[in-house]
RORO-498419 format. One line per 4 residues: number of its first residue (from 1); for each residue x, y, z of C-alpha. Coordinates in steps of 0.05 Angstrom, whole numbers. Example, Ala and Ser with C-alpha at 12.3 -4.5 7.8 and 13.67 -1.06 7.14 Angstrom:
// RORO-498419
1 = 246,-90,156; 273,-21,143
This chain:
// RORO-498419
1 = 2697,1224,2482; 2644,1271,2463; 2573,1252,2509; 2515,1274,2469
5 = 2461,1258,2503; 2488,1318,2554; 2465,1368,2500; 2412,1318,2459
9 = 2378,1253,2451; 2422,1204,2448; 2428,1167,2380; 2387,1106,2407
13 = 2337,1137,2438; 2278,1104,2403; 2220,1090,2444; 2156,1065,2423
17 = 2125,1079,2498; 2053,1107,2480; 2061,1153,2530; 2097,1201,2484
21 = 2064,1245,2438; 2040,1209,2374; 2080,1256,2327; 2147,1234,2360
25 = 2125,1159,2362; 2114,1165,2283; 2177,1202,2262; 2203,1162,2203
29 = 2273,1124,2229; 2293,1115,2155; 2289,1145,2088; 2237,1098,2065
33 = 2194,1115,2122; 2210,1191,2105; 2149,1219,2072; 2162,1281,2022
37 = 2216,1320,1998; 2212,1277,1939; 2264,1337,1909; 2319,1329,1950
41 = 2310,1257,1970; 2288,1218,1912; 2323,1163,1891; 2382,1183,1845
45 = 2378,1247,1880; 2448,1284,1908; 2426,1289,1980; 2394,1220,1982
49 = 2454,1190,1952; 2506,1231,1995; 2465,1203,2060; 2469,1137,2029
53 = 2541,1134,2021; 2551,1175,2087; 2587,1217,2043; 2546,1284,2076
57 = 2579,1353,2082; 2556,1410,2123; 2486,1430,2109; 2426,1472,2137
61 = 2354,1448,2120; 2310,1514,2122; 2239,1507,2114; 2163,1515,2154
65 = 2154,1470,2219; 2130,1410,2218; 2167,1384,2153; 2216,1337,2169
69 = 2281,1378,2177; 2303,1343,2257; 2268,1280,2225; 2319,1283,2169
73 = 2382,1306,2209; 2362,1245,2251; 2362,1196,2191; 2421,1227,2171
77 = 2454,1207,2239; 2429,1134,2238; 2470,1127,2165; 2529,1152,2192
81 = 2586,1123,2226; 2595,1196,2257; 2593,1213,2323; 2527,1247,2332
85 = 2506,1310,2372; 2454,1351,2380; 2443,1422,2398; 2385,1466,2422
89 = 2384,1546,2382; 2350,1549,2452; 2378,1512,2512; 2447,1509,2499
93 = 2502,1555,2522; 2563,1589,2487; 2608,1548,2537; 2571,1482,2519
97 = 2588,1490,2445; 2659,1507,2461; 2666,1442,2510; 2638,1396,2453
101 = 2688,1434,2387; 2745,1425,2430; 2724,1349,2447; 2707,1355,2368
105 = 2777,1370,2347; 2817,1319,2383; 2763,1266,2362; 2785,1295,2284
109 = 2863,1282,2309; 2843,1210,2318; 2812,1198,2252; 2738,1208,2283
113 = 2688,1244,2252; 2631,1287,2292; 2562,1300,2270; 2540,1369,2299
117 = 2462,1377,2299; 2432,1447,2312; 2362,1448,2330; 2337,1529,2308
121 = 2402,1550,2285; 2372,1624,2275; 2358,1639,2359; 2436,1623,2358
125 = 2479,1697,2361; 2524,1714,2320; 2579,1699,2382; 2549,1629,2388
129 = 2548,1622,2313; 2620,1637,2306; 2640,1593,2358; 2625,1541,2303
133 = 2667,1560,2247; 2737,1544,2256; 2720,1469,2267; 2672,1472,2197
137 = 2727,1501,2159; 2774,1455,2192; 2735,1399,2178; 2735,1381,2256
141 = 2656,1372,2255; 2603,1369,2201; 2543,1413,2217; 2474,1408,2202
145 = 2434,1465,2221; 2351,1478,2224; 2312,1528,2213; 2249,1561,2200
149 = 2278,1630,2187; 2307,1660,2119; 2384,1637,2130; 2409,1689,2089
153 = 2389,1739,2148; 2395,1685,2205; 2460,1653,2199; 2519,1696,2195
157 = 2554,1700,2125; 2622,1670,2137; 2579,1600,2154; 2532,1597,2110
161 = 2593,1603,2063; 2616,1538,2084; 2550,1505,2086; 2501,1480,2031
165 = 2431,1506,2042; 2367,1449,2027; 2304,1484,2025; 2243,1439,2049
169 = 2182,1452,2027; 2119,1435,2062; 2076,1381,2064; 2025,1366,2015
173 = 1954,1342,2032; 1971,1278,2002; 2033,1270,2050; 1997,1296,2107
177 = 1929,1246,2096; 1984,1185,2077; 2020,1192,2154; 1950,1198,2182
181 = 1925,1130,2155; 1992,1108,2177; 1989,1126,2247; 1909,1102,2255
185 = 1934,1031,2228; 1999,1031,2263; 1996,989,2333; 2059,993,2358
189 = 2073,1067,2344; 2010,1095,2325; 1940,1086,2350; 1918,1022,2323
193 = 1904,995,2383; 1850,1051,2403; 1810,1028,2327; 1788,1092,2310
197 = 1771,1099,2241; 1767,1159,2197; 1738,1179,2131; 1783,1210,2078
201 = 1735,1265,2079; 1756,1276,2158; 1827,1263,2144; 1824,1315,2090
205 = 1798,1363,2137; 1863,1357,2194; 1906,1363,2132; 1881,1419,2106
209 = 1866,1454,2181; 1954,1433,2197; 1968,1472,2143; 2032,1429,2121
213 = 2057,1417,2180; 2053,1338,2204; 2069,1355,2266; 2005,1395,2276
217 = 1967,1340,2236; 1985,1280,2280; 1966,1322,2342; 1899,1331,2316
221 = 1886,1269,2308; 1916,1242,2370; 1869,1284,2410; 1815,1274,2368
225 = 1827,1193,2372; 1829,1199,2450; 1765,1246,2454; 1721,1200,2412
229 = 1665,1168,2450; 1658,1113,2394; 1702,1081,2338; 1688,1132,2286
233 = 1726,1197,2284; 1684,1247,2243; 1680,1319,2219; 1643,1351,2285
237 = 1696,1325,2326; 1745,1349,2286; 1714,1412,2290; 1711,1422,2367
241 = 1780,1396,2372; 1813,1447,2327; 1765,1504,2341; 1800,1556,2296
245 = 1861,1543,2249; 1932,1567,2267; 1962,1607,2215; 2034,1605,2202
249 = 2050,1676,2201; 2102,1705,2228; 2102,1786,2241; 2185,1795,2242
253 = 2209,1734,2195; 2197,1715,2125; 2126,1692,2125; 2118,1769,2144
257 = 2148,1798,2090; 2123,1745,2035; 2059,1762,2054; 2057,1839,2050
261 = 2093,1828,1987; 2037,1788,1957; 1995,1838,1982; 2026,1892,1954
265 = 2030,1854,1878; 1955,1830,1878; 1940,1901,1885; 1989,1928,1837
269 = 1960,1873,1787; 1888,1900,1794; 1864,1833,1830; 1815,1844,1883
273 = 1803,1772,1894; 1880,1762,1913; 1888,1829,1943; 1830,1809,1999
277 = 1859,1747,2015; 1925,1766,2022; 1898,1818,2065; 1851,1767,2102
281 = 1916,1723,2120; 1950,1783,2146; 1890,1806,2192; 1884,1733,2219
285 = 1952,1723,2227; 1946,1782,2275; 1991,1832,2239; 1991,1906,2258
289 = 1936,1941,2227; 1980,2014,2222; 2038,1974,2194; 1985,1946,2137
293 = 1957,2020,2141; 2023,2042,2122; 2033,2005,2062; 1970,2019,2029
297 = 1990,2080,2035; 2049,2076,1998; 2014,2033,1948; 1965,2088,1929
301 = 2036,2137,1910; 2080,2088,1879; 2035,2042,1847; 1971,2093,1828
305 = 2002,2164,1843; 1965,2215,1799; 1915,2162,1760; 1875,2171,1815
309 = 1895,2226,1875; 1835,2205,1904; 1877,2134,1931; 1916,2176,1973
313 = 1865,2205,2012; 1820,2142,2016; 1872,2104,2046; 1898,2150,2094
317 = 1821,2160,2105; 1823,2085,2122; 1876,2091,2170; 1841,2146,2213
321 = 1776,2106,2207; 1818,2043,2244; 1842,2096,2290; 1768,2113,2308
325 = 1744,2035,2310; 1807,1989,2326; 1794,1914,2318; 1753,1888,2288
329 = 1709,1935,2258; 1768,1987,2238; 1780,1923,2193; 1730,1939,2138
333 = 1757,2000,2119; 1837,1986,2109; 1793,1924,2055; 1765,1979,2038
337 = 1822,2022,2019; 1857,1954,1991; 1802,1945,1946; 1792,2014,1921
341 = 1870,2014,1908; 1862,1941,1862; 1808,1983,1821; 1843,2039,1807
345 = 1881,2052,1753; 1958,2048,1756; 2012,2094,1746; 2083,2091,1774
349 = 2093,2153,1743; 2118,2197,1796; 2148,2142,1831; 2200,2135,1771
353 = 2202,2217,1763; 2228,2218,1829; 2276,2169,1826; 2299,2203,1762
357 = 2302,2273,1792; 2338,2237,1858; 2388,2209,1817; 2407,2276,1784
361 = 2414,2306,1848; 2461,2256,1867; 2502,2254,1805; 2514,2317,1770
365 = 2544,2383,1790; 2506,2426,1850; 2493,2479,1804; 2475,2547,1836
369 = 2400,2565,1837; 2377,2604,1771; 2380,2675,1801; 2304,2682,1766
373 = 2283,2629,1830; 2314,2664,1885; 2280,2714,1937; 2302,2778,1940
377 = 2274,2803,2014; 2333,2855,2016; 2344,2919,1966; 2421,2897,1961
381 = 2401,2824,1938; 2357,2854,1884; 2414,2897,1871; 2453,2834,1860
385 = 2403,2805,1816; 2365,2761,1853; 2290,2749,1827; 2312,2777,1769
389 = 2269,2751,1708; 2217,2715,1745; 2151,2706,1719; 2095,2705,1761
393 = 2046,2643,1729; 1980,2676,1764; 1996,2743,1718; 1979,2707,1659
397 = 1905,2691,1641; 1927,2616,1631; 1961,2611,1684; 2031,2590,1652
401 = 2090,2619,1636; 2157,2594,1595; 2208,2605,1644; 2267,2550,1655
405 = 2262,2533,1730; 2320,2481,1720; 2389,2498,1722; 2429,2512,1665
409 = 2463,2439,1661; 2399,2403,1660; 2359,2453,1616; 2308,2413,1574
413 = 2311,2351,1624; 2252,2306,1635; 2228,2269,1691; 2160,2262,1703
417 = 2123,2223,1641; 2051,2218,1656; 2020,2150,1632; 1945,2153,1597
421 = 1908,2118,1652; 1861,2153,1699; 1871,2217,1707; 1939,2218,1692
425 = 1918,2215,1616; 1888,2291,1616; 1955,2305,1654; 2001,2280,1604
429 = 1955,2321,1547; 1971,2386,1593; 2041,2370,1598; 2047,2360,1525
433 = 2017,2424,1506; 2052,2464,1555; 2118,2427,1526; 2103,2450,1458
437 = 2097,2521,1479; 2161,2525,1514; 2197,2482,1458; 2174,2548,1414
């Protein structure tokens, strides 16, 4: 007999003792209590249904904290006739798991079902991870897993295989406002009995300062409830209690790379609106300025390349300039740089001709060197030819000579295509001249 409270709460642990924190006391107990998700758990809805029917397969809710994905696994539990147990992605041991799939399996032999829970799935390794899924593809246990983190590059393949994937998606300030009314009228669970009141205007500000995540919203106004000297909860208090709002940014998961990526698109789009506040929730989030440094500088090749040369050296100007200054004031000039990149005009032109040339190198035949490119530094490799036929481009009064640089098999072939924007256009009006020549 599998004993979960060794490794979790036990299913009927349901307390309403106020001396637990008021975002535990309010967590919904059934789907009618659950508040959003209205995707995945309206009614008619697969999921909602499946729990329903206790019908539910093996599953991993991935979304931001604070949404409802333990909540739900709980709910999920109470509907079951399952056994039900629940792991820590940070307490519990590779032994542990083992104990509890073996007690698993033999519960399966009996015509039992178990209900496997994992709290953070993604700080499980891969070893710990694997230990799982024999009894998944067995059918021994159903798992639900949890996470914050991308699964895709958190939960190893041959699982996630086996496992349908609900992404939960946060909380709106509707939902958020709606639980905080709930818990201020609640007596038995929330803080009814304290009668604090609050304005919507208040309870729009905690929503809007939790940032989706009723977890974070229900603390706020827990504290705020107990620090209030009379009935009335109101915006100054709310403002010394939060202080300054908690992003949720992340500098090696997802939110990481969402957010460069935005960056990196408002610029490409010419938005300097977007482009500073993307920026704005990187700097706050306390992302490495060299990292951001880093990609502006790639922005200013790949995205504006010869429409403006002068991107290149303002940003890695930038970068020296937060060398010099550090935080905060080193600040100003990588906005700097990201704003003078949004303005510019845009070209991927060389980014493409290089990808072009790169794949030709790759492909086709290594041909030999045209013999007109090589040195000769020796009297018997001029003997042989080398240099032979080179023209030297500063001879000429324009400056440009007609000679093939490419080898034979790629004679003729184009890679670079200038666009007309910026600078780039009186580029693409030299090329074309000097194309029309050598066509001749």
């Amino acid at each position: 007999m599998i004993e979960p409270d060794l490794f979790g709460e036990p299913r009927a642990a349901e307390s309403n003792d106020l001396s637990r924190p008021l975002a535990e006391r309010m967590r919904p107990r059934s789907l009618d209590e659950y508040v959003g998700q209205e995707h995945l758990l309206a009614s008619g809805k697969a999921l909602r249904t499946q729990i329903e029917r206790d019908q539910v397969g093996s599953m991993i809710f991935w979304g931001p904290p604070g949404v409802g994905k333990t909540t739900l696994a709980r709910i999920i539990a109470k509907h079951t006739r399952a056994e039900f147990v629940q792991f820590s992605g940070v307490l519990s041991s590779i032994k542990a798991v083992k104990e509890v799939m073996a007690g698993a399996e033999k519960m399966h032999r009996a015509g039992k079902r178990t209900l496997v829970f994992i709290d953070e799935i993604h700080r499980f390794n891969k070893a710990q991870q694997d230990a799982f899924l024999p009894y998944v593809e067995r059918g021994d246990i159903t798992l639900i897993g949890a996470t914050t983190e991308n699964p895709s590059f958190e939960v190893i393949s041959a699982l996630l295989s086996r496992t349908k994937v609900y992404v939960l998606k946060e909380l709106t300030l509707e939902h958020l406002q709606g639980l905080l009314r709930r818990a201020l009228a609640d007596e038995e669970r929330g803080i009814g009995e304290l009668g604090k009141t609050a304005s919507d205007a208040v309870l729009e500000q905690i929503a809007i300062f939790a940032n989706g995540d009723a977890r974070a919203a229900l603390q706020t106004l827990e504290t705020a409830a107990l620090s209030a000297e009379t009935d009335e909860i109101d915006a100054q208090l709310i403002a010394d209690v939060l202080q300054r709002r908690t992003l949720r940014y992340d500098r090696a998961g997802e939110e990481h790379y969402n957010t460069i990526s935005a960056l990196h698109k408002s610029i490409r789009s010419s938005d300097p609106d977007a482009t500073l506040y993307w920026l704005s929730r990187m700097l706050e989030g306390g992302e490495d300025r060299l990292y951001i440094g880093r990609r502006l500088v790639r922005i200013a090749s790949e995205d504006i390349g010869l429409a403006d040369p002068r991107a290149l050296e303002q940003t890695l100007a930038a970068v020296e300039a937060f060398r010099l200054l550090g935080e905060p004031e080193g600040d100003l000039a990588l906005a700097q740089a990201a704003l003078y990149l949004a303005m510019s005009p845009k070209s991927d032109a060389a980014y493409r001709a290089l990808g072009n040339a790169q794949k030709d190198a790759q492909e086709t035949a290594e041909e030999a060197i045209p013999m007109n490119l090589r040195n000769a530094p020796t009297g018997l490799m001029k003997e042989l030819g080398y240099g032979k036929g080179y023209q030297h481009a500063h001879e000429n009064e324009d400056r440009y000579v007609e000679m093939e640089c490419l080898p034979p098999g790629l004679k003729g072939q184009r890679y670079y295509y200038p666009t007309d924007h910026g600078i780039e256009k009186r580029i693409a009006e030299r090329l074309e001249e000097w194309l029309k020549r050598r066509h001749k």
